[in-house]
VEXVO-9123 format. One line per 3 residues: their letters; for each residue x, y, z of N, C-alpha, C, O, CB. Coordinates in pm, whole numbers, padded with zeros to 5 digits. Glycine has a CB too. Layout:
A = X,Y,Z,X,Y,Z,X,Y,Z,X,Y,Z,X,Y,Z; ...
This chain:
XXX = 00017,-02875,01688,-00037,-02793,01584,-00077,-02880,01466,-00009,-02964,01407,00063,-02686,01542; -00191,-02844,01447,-00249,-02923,01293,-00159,-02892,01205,-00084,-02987,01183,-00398,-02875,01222; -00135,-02804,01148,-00061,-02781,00966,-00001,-02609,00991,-00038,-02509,01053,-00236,-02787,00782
XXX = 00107,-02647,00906,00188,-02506,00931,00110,-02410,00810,00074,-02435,00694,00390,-02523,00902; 00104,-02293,00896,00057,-02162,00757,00137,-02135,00679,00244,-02196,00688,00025,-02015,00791; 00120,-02030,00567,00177,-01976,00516,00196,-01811,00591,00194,-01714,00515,00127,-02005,00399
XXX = 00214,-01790,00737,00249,-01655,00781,00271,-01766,00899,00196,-01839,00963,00136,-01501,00783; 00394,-01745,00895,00450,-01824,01045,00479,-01778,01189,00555,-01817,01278,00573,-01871,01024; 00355,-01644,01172,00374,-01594,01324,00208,-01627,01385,00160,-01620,01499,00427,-01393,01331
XXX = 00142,-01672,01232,-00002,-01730,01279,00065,-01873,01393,00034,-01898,01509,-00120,-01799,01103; 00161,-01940,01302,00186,-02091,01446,00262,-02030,01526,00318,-02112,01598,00282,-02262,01410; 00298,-01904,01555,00353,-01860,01658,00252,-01780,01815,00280,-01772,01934,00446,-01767,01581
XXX = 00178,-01752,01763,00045,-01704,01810,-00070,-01855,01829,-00140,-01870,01930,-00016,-01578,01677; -00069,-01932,01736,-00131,-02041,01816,-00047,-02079,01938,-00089,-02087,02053,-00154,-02166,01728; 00058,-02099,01904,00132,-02163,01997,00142,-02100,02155,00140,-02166,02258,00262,-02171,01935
XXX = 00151,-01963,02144,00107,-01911,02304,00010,-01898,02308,00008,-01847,02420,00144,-01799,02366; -00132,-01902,02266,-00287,-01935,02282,-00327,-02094,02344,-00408,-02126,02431,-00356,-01920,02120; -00236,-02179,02260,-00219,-02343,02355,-00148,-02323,02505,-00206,-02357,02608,-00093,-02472,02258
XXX = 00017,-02246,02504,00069,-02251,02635,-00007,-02152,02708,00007,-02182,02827,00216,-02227,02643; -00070,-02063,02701,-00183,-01997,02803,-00269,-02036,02844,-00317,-02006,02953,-00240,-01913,02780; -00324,-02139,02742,-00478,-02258,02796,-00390,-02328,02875,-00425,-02330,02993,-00579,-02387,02661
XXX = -00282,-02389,02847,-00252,-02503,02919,-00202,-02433,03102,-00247,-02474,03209,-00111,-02594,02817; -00121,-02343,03085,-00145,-02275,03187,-00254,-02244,03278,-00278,-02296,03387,-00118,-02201,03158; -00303,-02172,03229,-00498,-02182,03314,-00533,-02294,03368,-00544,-02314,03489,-00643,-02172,03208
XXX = -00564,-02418,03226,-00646,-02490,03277,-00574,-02582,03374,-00654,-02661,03424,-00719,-02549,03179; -00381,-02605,03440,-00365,-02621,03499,-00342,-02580,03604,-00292,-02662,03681,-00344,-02649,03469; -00363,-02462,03649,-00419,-02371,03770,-00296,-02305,03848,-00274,-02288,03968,-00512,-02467,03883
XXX = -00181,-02253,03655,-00072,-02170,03718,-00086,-02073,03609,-00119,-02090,03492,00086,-02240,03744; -00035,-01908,03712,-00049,-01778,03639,-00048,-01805,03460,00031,-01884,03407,00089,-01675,03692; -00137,-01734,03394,-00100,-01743,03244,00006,-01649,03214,00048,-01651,03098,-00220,-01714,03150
XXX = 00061,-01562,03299,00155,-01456,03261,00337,-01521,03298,00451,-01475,03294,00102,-01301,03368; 00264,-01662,03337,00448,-01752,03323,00414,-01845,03183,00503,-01921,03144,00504,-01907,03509; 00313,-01841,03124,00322,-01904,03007,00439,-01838,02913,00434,-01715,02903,00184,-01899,02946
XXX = 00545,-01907,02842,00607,-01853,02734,00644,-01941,02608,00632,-02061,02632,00717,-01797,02785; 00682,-01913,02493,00719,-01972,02391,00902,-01974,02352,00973,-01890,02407,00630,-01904,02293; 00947,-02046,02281,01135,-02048,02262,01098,-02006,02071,01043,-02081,01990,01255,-02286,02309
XXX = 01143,-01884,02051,01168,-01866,01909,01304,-01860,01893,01366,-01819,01991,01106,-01749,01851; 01390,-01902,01760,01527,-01879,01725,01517,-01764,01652,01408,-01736,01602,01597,-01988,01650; 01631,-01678,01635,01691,-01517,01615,01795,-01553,01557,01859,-01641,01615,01727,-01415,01744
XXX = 01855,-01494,01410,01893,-01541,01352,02020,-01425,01369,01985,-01309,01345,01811,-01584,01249; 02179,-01447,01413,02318,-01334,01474,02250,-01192,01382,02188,-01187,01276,02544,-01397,01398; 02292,-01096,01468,02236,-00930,01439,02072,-00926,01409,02018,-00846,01332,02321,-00857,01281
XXX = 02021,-01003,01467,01915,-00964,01457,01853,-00836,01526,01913,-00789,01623,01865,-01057,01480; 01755,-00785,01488,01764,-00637,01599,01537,-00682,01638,01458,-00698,01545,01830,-00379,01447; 01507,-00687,01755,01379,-00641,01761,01290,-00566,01683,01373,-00531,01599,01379,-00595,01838
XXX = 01198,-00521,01649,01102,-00447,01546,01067,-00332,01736,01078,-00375,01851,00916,-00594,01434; 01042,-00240,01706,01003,-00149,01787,00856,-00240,01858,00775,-00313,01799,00980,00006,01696; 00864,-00197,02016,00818,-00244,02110,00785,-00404,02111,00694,-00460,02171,00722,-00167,02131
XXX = 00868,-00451,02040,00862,-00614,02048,00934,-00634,02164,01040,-00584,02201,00930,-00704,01921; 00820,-00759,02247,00852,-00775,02375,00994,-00845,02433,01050,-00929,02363,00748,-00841,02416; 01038,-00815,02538,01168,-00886,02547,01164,-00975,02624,01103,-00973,02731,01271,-00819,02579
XXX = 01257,-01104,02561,01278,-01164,02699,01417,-01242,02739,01479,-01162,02810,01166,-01263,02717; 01474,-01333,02729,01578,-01378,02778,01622,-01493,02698,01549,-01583,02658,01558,-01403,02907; 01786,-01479,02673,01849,-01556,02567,01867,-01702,02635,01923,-01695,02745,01996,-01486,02515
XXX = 01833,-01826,02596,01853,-01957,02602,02000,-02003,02596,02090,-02038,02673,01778,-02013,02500; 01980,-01987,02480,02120,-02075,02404,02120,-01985,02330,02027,-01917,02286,02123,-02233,02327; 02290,-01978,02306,02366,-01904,02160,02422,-02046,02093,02507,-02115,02150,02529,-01767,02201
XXX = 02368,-02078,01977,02432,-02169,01870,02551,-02189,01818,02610,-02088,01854,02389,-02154,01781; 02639,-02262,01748,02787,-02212,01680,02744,-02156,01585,02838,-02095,01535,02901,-02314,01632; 02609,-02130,01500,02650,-02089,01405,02566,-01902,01391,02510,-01827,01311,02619,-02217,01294
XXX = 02608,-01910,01527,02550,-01765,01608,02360,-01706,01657,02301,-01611,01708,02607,-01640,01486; 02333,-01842,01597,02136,-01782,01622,02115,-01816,01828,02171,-01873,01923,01957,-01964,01477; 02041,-01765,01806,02004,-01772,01955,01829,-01800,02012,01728,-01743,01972,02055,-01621,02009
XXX = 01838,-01869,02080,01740,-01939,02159,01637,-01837,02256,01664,-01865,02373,01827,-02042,02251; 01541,-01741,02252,01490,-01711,02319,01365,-01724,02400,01269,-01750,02328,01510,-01662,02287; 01332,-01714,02543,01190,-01803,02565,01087,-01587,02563,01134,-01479,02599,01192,-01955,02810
XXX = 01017,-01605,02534,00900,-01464,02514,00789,-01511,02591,00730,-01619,02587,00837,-01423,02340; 00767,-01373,02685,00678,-01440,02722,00525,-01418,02622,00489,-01317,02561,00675,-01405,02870; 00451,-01563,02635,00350,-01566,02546,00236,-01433,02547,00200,-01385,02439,00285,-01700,02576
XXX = 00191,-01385,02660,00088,-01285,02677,00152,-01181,02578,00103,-01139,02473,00064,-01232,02841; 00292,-01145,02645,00331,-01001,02538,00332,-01056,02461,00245,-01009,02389,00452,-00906,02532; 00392,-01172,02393,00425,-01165,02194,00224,-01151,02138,00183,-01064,02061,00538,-01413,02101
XXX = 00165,-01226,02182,00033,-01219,02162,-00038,-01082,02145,-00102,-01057,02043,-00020,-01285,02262; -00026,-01009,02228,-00055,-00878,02244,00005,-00792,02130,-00051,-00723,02045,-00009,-00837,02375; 00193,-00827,02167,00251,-00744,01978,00188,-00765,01871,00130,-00685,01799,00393,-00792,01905
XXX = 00200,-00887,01861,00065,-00983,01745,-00056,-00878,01727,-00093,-00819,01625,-00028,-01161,01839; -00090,-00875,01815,-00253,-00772,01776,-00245,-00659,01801,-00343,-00600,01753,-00390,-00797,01853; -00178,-00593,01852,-00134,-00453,01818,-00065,-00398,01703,-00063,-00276,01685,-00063,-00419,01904
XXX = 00004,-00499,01604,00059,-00445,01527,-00091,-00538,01384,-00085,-00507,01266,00259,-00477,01543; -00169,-00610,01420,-00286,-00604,01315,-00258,-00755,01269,-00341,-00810,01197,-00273,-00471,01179; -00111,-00839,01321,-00101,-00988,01239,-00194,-01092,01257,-00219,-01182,01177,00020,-01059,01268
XXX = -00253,-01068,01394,-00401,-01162,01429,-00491,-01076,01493,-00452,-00965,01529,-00383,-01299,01539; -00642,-01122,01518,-00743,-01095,01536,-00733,-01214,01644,-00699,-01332,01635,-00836,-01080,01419; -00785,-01120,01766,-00791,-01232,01891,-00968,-01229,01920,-01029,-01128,01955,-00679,-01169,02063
XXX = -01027,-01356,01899,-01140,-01369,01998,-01138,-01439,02159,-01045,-01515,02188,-01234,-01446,01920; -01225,-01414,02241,-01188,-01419,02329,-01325,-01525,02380,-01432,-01473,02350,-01146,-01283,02379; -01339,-01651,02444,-01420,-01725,02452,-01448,-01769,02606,-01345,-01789,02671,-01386,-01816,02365
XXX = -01497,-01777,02633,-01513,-01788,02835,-01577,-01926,02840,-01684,-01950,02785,-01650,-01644,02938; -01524,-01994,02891,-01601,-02141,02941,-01634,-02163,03099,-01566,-02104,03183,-01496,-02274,02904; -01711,-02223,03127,-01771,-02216,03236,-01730,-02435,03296,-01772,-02478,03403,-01968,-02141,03191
């Protein structure tokens, strides 16, 4: 990633837009692409935020989760935080 934003779910959304290219353009499903965000103890989901599976639990209780990239992307633009264009290369 070039430079961090000031809305840090914009480098969260680049970041599964890179692991989905990189997926593709190495010629495995983009729907095993995923990203690892940390969750900070009691954290609770926001309604229909996608789920996925805990990594690591920390000592100082945050936890490690991998998402898969397509859904968080999709939450992303369903709830209005990015604008997805969509570009086809040949």
């Amino acid at each position: 990633m070039k430079g961090k934003s000031t809305a840090p779910w914009l480098d969260v959304a680049r970041q599964c837009v890179e692991n989905i290219n990189f997926h593709t353009k190495n010629g495995m499903p983009a729907d095993d692409a995923g990203v690892l965000i940390t969750t900070p103890k009691g954290w609770k989901a926001p309604p229909r935020f996608p789920r996925g599976e805990i990594f690591q639990v920390k000592e100082d209780g945050t936890r490690v989760r991998r998402l898969p990239a397509m859904r968080l992307l999709a939450w992303f633009a369903g709830n209005g935080f990015v604008n997805l264009n969509f570009e086809e290369s040949k």
